[in-house]
C-alpha positions as CSV (number, residue, x, y, z in Angstrom):
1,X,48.0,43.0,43.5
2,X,44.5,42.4,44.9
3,X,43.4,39.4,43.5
4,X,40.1,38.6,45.1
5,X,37.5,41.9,45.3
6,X,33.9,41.9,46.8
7,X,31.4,44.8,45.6
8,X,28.4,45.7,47.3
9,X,26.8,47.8,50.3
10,X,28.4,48.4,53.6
11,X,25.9,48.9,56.3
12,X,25.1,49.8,59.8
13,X,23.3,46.7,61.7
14,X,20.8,46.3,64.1
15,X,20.1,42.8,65.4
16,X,16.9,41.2,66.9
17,X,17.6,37.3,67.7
18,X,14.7,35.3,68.8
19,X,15.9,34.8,72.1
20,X,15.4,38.4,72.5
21,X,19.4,39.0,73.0
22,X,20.2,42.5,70.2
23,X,23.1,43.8,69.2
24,X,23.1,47.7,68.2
25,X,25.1,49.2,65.9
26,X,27.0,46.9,64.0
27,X,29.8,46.7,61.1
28,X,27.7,44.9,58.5
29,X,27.0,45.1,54.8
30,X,27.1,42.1,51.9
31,X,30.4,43.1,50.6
32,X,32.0,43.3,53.8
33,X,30.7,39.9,54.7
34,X,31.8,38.6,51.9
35,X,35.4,40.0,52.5
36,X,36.2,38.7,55.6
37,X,34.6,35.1,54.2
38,X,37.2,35.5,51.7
39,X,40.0,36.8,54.1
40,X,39.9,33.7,55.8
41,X,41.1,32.2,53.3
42,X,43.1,34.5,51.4
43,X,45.6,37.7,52.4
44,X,44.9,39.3,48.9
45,X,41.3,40.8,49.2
46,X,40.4,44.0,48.5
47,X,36.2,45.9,48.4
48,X,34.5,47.9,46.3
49,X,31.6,49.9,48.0
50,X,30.0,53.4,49.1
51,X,29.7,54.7,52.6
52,X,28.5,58.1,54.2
53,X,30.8,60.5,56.5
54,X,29.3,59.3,59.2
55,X,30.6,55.8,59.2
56,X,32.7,55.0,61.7
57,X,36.6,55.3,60.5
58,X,37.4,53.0,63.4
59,X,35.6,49.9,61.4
60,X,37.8,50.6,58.6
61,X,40.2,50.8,60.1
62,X,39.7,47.4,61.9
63,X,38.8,46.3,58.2
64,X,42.5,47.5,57.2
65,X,44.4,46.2,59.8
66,X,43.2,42.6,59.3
67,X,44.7,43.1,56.0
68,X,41.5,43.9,53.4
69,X,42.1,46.3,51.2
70,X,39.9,49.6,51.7
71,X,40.8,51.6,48.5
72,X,37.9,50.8,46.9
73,X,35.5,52.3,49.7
74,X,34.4,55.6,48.4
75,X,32.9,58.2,50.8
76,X,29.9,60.1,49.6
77,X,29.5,63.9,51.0
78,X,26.2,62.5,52.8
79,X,25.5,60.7,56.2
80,X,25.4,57.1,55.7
81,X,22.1,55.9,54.5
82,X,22.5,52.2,54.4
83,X,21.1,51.0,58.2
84,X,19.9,47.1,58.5
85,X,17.3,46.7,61.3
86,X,17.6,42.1,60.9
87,X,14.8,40.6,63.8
88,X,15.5,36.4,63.6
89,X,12.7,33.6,64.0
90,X,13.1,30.7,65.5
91,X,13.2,29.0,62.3
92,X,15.6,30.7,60.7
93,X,13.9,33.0,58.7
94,X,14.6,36.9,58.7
95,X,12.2,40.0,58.4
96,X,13.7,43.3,58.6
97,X,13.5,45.4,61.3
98,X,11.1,48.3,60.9
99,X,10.2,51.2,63.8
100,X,8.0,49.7,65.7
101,X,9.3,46.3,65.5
102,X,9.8,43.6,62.6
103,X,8.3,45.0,59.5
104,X,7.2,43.2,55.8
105,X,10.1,40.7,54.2
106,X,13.3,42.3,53.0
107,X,12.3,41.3,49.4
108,X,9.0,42.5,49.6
109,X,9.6,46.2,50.6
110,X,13.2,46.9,51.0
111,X,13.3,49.3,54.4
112,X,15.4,51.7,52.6
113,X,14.5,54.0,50.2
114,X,15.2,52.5,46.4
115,X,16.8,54.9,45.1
116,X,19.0,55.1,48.0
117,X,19.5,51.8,47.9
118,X,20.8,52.1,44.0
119,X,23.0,55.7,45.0
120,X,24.8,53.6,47.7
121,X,25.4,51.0,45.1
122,X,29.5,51.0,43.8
123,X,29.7,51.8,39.9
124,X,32.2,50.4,37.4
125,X,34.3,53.9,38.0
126,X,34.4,53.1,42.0
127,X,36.7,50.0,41.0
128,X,40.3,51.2,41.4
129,X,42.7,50.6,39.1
130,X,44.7,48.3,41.9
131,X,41.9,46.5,41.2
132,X,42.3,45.7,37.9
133,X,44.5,42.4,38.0
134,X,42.0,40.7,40.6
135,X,41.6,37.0,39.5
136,X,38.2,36.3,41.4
137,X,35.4,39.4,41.6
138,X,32.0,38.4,43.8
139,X,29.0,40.5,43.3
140,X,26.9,40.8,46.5
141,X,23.0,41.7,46.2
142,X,22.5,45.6,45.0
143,X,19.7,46.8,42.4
144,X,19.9,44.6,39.5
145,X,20.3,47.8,37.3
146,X,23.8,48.3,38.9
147,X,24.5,44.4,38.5
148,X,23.8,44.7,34.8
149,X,26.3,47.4,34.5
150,X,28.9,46.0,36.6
151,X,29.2,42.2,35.7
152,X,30.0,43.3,31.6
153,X,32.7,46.2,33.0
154,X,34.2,44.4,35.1
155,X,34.8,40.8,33.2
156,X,38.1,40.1,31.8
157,X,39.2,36.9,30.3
158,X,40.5,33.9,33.1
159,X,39.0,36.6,36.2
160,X,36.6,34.2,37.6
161,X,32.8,36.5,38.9
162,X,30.4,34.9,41.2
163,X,27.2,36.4,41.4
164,X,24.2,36.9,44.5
165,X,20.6,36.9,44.1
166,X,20.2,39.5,41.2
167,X,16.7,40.0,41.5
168,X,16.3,42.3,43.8
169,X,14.2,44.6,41.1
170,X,10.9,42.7,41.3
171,X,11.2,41.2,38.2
172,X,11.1,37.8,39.6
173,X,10.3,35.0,37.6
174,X,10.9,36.9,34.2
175,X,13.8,34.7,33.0
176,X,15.0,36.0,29.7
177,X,15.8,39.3,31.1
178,X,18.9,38.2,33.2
179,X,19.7,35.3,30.5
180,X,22.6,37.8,29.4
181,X,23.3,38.5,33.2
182,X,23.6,35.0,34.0
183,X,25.6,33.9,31.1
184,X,28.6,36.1,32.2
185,X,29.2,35.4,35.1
186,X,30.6,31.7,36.4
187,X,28.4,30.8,39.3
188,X,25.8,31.9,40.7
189,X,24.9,31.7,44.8
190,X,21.5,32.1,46.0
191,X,19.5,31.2,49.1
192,X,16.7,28.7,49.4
193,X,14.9,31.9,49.7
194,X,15.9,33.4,47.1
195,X,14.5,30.6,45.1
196,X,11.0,31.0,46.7
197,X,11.3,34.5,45.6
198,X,12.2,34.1,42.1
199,X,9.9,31.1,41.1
200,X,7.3,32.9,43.4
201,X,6.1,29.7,45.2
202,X,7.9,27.0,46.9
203,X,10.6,25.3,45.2
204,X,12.5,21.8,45.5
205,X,16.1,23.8,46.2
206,X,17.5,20.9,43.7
207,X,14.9,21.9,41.1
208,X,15.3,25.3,41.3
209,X,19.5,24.9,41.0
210,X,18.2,22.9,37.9
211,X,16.1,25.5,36.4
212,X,18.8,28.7,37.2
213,X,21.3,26.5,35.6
214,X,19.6,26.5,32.0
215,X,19.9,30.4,31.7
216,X,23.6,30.5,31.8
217,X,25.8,29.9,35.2
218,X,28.2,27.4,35.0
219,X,27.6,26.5,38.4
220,X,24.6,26.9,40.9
221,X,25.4,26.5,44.7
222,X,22.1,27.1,46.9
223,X,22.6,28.0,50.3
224,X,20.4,26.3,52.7
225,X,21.2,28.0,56.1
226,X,22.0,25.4,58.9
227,X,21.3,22.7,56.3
228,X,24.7,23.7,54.1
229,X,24.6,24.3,50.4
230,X,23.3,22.3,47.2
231,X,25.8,22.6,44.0
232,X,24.5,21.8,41.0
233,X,26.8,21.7,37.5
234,X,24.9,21.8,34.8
235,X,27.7,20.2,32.5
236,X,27.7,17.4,34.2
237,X,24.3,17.0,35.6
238,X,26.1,16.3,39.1
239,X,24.6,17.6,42.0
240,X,26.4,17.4,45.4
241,X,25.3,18.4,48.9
242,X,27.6,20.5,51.4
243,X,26.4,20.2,54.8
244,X,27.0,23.2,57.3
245,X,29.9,22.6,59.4
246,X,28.9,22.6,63.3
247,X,29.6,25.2,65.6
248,X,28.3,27.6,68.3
249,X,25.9,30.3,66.2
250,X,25.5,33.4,67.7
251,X,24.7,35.5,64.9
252,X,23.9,34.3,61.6
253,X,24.2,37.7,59.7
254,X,26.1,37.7,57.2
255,X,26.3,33.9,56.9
256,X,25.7,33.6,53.7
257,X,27.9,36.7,52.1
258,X,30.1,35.2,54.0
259,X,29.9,31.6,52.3
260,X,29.9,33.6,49.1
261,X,33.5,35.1,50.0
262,X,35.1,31.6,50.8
263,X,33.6,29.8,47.5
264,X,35.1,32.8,45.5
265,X,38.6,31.7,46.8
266,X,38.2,27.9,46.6
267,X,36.5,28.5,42.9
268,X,39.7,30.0,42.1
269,X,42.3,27.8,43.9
270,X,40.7,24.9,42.5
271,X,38.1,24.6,39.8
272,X,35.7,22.7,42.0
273,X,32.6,24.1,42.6
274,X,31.9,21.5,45.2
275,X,35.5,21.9,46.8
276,X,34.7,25.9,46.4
277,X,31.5,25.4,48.6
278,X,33.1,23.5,51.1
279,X,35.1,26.4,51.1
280,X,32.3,28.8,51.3
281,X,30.9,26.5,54.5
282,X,34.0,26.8,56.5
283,X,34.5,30.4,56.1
284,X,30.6,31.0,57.4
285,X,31.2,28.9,60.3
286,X,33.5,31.2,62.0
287,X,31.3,34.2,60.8
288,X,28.3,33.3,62.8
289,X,30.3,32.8,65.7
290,X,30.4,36.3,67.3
291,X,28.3,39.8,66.8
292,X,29.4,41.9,63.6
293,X,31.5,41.3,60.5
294,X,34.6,42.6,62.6
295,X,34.7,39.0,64.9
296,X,36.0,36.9,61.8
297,X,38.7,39.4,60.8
298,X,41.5,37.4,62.6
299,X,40.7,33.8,61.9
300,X,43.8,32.5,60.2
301,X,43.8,30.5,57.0
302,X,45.4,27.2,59.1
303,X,41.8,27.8,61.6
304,X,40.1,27.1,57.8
305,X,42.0,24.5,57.0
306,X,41.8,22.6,60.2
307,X,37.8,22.3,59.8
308,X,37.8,21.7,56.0
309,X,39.7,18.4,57.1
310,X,36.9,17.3,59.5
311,X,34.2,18.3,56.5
312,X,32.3,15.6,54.1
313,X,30.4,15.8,51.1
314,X,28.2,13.4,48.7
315,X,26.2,13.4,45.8
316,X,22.5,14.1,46.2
């Protein structure tokens, strides 16, 4: 049984780092990111996601091998159309990569073709029926049309769904259309950016956990980059702070899909969102270590383990 399952894109990367180092042709894509996030920490994870013929058989196979299940990858008779181009600032921030060097923001006009976008997007009948058991399901960022379809088909009762950013529509700001969204799912995982989107101004990261907490989520964790996470529990009013755990970054693509994988498995294993974001934190450190979503694939769950020890956490 596959008990953990990421659905989303699978992608073919470019990368632009503001050193001026690149990296062409890489295994990328949210769900994938998310897989290997969860991989470290788990042997039972499977994806659900779309890919052209095109796409290289040896990255699934690489995918397979490190023991994530691939059933749910379905190939469309089409050449891949999902292709990142992801140029880094110095502070952090990401634009996308258009010909001719770093286009508009990601949010603001999406480099590939929307409809595209929503075709290469898995649908409920993409989930396999291997699937069906899975105990933890994480949504990664696709058209909020096909989030709206999927989160309701695919909840069961005790199968615990985490949720991305699902406002990637342009209907930021308009709240009561994802209140139904938001109340199915258990937590929810934006960025700090994602926050700027959605308000459409600058937002207190704690405020904005606040605000996203009153339309449903039982838990709101917001990633921060190289300044960790923020979890805030509406419940409880608690609100803890999950620094990023040091290391070497290379490449942070995929960082945060990555964090998202790990907090799936610790939300799981233990109830705690806070414990699930440390988690999330350990699983991205290894990530941004190396090129691609294929350099993680053989961290080992006692790696995890050894840097969760050396982590700390405290109430903001």
């Amino acid at each position: 049984m596959v008990k953990f399952v990421t659905v989303g894109n699978m992608t073919i990367d470019e990368i632009l780092l503001p050193d001026g180092r690149s990296a062409s042709s890489q295994c990328g894509g949210n769900c994938l990111y998310a897989a290997v996030g969860a991989r470290i920490w788990s042997d039972s994870v499977g994806i659900v996601s779309l890919v052209g013929t095109d796409f290289p058989s040896t990255w699934l196979n690489a995918v397979r091998e490190a023991g994530i299940d691939t059933q749910g990858i379905a190939a469309l008779p089409q050449p891949h159309g999902m292709h990142a181009g992801l140029a880094y600032r110095a502070d952090g921030e990401r634009a996308m990569l258009q010909e001719g060097g770093p286009g508009r923001d990601e949010y603001d006009k999406f480099p590939h073709e929307w409809q595209e976008w929503l075709d290469y997007s898995p649908r409920a009948e993409h989930v396999p029926a291997a699937y069906a058991n899975a105990i933890g399901v994480h949504f990664a960022p696709v058209p909020v049309q096909a989030h709206e379809a999927l989160v309701p088909a695919m909840r069961r009762p005790g199968r615990c769904l985490t949720l991305d950013s699902p406002w990637w529509d342009g209907a930021a700001g308009q709240y009561e259309p994802r209140r139904a969204l938001l109340g199915a799912i258990d937590a929810l995982l934006p960025s700090e950016h994602d926050l700027r989107v959605f308000f459409r101004t600058s937002v207190d990261p704690a405020e904005g956990a606040r605000m996203l907490g009153r339309l449903g989520p039982e838990a709101v964790v917001v990633k921060m980059g190289a300044r960790g996470s923020l979890v805030s529990m509406p419940c409880t009013e608690t609100m803890v702070h999950v620094p990023a755990f040091p290391c070497d970054v290379v490449d942070p693509t995929g960082a945060g899909d990555a964090f998202c994988g790990g907090f799936l498995v610790g939300l799981v294993e233990t109830g705690d969102p806070v414990e699930a974001a440390c988690y999330g934190t350990i699983a991205a450190s290894f990530v941004v270590e190396g090129f691609g979503s294929l350099f993680a694939l053989q961290v080992t769950r006692r790696d995890a383990e050894a840097r969760r020890r050396s982590l700390n956490v405290q109430p903001v």
